[in-house]
C-alpha positions as CSV (number, residue, x, y, z in Angstrom):
1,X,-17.1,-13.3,9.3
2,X,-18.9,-12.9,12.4
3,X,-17.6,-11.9,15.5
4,X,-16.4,-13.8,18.2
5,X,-16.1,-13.5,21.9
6,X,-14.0,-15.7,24.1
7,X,-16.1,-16.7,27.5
8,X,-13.0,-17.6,29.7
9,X,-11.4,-15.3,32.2
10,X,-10.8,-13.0,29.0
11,X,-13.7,-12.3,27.0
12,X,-13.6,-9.8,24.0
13,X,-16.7,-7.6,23.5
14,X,-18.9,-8.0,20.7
15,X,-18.1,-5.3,17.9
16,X,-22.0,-4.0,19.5
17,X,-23.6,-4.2,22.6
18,X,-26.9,-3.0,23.8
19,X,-25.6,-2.6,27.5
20,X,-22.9,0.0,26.1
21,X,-25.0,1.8,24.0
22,X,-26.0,5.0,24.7
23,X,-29.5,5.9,26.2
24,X,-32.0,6.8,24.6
25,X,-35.2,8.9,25.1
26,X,-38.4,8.3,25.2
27,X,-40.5,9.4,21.6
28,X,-41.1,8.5,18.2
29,X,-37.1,9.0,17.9
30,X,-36.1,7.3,21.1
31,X,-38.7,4.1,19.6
32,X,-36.9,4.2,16.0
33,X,-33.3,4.5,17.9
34,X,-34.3,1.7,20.5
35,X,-35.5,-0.5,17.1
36,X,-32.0,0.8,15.2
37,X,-29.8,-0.6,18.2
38,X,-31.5,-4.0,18.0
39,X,-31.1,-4.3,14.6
40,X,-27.8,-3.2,14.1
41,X,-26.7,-5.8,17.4
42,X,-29.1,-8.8,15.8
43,X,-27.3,-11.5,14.1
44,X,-25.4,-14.6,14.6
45,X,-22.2,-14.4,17.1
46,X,-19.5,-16.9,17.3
47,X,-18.9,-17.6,21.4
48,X,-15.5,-19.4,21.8
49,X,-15.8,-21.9,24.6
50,X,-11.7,-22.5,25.7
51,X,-10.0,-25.7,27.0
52,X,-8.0,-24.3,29.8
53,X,-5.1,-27.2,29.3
54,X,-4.9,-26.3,25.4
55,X,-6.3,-29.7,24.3
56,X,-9.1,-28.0,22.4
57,X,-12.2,-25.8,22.6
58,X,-15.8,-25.1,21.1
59,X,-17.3,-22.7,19.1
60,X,-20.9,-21.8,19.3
61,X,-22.6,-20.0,16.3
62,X,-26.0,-18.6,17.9
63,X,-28.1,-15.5,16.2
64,X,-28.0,-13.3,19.8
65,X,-31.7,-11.3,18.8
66,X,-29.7,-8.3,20.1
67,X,-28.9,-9.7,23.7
68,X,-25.7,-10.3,25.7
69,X,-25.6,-14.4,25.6
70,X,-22.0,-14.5,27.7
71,X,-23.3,-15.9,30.8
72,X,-25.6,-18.0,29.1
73,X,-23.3,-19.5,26.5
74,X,-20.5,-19.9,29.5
75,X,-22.6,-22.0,31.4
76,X,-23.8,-23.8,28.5
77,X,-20.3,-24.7,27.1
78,X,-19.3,-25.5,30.8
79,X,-22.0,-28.0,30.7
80,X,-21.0,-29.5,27.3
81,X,-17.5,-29.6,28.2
82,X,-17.9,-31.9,31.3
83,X,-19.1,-34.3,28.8
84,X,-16.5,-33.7,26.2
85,X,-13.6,-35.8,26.1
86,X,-10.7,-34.1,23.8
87,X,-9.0,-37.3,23.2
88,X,-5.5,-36.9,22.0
89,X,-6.1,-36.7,18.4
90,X,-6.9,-33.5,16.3
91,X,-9.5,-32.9,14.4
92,X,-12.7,-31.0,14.1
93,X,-16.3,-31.9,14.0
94,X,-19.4,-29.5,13.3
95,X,-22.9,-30.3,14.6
96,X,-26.0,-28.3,13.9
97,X,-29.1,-28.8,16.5
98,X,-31.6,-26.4,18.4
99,X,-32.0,-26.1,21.7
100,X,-35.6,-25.0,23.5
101,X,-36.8,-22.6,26.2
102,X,-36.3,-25.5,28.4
103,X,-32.7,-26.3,28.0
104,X,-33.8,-29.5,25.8
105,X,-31.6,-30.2,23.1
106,X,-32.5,-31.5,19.3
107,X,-32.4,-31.9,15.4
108,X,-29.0,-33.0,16.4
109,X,-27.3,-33.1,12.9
110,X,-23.2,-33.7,12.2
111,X,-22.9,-31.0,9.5
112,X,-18.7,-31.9,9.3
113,X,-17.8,-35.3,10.3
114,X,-14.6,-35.9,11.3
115,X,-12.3,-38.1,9.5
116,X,-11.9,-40.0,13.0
117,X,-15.4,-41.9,14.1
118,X,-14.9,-41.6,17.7
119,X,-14.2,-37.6,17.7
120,X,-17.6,-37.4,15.6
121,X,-19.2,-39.6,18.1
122,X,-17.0,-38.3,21.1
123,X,-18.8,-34.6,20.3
124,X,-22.2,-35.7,19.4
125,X,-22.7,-37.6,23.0
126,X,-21.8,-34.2,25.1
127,X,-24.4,-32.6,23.4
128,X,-26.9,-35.0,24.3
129,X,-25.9,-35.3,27.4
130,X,-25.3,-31.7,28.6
131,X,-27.4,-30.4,31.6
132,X,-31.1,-29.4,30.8
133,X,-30.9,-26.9,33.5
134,X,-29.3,-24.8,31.1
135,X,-32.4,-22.7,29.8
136,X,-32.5,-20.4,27.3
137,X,-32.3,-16.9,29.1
138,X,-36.0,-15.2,29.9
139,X,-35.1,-12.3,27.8
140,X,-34.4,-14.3,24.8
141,X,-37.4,-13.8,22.0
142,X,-37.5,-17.0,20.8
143,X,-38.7,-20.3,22.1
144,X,-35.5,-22.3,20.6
145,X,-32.2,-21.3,19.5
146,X,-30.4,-22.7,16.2
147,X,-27.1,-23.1,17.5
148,X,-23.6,-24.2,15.3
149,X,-20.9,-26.3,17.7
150,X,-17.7,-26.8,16.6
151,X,-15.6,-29.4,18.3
152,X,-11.4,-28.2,18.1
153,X,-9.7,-31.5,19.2
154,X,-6.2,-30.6,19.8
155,X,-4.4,-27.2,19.6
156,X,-5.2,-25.1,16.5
């Protein structure tokens, strides 16, 4: 299961951080402790993005590379949810797509369909139409980020 951390007003740490780790020196075993840390803090992290009213909220499934994605994924989801209308039905819809250095979005692909049409659609148009000023942080090692969005309509 991976671990998840809220980005509302109350956000859980990630089970590893490389901001709280402890510093290490400079050497052949400062290098293979530095190279340890990343790996151990590599992986994919589930960021819950909250409805403040309850309605619903979104998940994003991203593989951090061993960096602290809060701030990005906040303002990311922010930008997603101005586009998101929850609808007053409940349901849940999965979409798989990458996103670029740029903030561009693609490959959008519904992975879990809901059994409603307009809460698949509904998800699907505040992807592709959330703000492309949202760039992938500089310190990020990749040029695109494979990134799993789950849609929560209603409370679960």
């Amino acid at each position: 299961m991976e671990p998840k951390t809220r980005v509302a007003a109350k956000e859980v740490a990630p089970p590893f951080s490389p901001a709280t780790a402890p510093k290490v020196g400079r050497g052949s075993l400062g290098e293979a402790l530095r190279v340890l840390q990343k790996q151990v803090s590599s992986g994919r992290q589930t960021f819950v993005y909250p409805d403040d009213l309850g309605e619903g909220d979104i998940t994003f499934s991203i593989d951090t590379h061993g960096i602290d994605l809060t701030q990005w994924v906040r303002r990311f989801g922010a930008s997603v949810r101005e586009n998101w209308i929850t609808l007053s039905s409940r349901g849940t819809v999965v979409i798989n797509f990458t996103i670029d250095r740029l903030g561009h979005i693609s490959n959008i692909d519904v992975a879990e369909p809901s059994r409603a049409q307009a809460l698949t659609d509904n998800a699907s148009r505040a992807l592709q139409r959330a703000d492309r000023r949202v760039q992938l942080p500089p310190e990020y090692p990749s040029d695109s980020a494979d990134i799993t969005a789950t849609f929560h309509y209603g409370p679960h």
